[in-house]
C-alpha positions as CSV (number, residue, x, y, z in Angstrom):
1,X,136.4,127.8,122.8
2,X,137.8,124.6,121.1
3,X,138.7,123.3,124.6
4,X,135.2,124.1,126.0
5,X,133.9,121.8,123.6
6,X,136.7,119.2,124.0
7,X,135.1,119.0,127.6
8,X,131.6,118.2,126.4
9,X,133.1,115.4,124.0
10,X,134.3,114.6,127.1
11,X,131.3,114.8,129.5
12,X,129.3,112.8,127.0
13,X,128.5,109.1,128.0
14,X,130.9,106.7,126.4
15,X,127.6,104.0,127.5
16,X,125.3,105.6,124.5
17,X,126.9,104.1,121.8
18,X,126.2,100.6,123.3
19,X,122.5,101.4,123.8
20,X,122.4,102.6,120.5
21,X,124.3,99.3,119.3
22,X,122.0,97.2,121.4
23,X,118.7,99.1,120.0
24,X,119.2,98.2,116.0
25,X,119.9,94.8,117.0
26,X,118.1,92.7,114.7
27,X,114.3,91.5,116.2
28,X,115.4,87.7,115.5
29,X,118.4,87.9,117.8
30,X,116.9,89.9,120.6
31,X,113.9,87.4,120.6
32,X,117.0,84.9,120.9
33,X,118.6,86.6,123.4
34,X,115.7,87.3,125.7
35,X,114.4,83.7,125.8
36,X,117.9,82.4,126.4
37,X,118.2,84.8,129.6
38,X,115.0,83.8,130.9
39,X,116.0,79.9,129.9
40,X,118.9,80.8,132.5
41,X,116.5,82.7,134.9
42,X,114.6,79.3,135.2
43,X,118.1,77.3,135.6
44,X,119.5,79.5,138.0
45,X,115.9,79.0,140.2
46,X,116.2,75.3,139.9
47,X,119.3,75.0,140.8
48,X,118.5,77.4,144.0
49,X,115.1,75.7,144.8
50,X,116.2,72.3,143.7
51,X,112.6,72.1,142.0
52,X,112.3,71.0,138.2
53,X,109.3,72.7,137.0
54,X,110.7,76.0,138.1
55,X,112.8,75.8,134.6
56,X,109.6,76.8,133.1
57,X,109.3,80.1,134.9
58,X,112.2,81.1,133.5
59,X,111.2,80.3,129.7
60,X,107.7,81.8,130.4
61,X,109.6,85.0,131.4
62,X,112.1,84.6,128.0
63,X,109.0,84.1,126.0
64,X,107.0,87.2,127.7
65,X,110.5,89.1,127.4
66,X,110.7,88.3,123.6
67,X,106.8,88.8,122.9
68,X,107.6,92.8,124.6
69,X,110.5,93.0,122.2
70,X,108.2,92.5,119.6
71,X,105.6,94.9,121.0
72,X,107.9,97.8,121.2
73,X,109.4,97.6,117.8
74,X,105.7,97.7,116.3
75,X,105.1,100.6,118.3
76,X,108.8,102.2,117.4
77,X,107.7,101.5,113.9
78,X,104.4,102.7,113.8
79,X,105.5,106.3,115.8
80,X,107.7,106.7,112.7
81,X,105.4,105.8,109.7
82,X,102.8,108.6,111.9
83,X,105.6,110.9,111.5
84,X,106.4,110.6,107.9
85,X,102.9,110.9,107.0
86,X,102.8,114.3,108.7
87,X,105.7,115.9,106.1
88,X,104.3,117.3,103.1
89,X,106.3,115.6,100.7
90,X,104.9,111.9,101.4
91,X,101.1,113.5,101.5
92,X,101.1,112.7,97.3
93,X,98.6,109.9,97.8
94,X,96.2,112.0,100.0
95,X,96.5,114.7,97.1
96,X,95.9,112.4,94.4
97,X,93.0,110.7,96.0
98,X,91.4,114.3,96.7
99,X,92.4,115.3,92.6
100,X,90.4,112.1,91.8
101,X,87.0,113.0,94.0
102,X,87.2,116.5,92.0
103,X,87.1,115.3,88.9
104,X,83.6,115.6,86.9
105,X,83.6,113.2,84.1
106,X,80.0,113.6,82.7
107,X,78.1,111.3,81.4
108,X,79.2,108.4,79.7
109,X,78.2,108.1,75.6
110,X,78.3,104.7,74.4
């Protein structure tokens, strides 16, 4: 049995921890990174088409690139806080907010 699951340590892909790595990157740097590819996108055009203005192409694509990067975390991030809202144990603010509509105080004596 040990060596059956020595072969599925095996079988696993060595790539996931990379993808893993490259997923908690920081937002900062892979708004970085993804504007500085598509800086080099736009370089790599000019210098095929010999045109100037095509550098600009390439920083609209970083730019689009980084504003996705953004987009996914938010919805990453908002997936989760949906998740943890459904466990019982972070519902106390709906409970206390339904204690407080129950409450009958009467009327005031001043």
């Amino acid at each position: 049995m040990a060596n059956d699951e020595q072969k599925k340590e095996e079988r696993k892909p060595r790539i996931k921890p990379i993808i893993e790595a490259a997923d908690s990157l920081s937002l900062g740097i892979s708004m970085v990174v993804a504007v500085l590819m598509g800086v080099g996108i736009g370089y790599l055009i000019r210098s095929i088409s010999g045109v100037e203005w095509t550098i600009w192409i390439g920083v609209f694509i970083g730019i689009a690139a980084a504003l996705l990067n953004v987009f996914k975390v938010y919805k990453k991030q908002i997936a989760s806080y949906d998740e943890l809202a459904k466990e019982p144990r972070y519902a106390i603010k709906k409970q206390l907010e339904e204690d407080e509509d129950d409450r009958d105080y009467g009327e005031k004596s001043y």
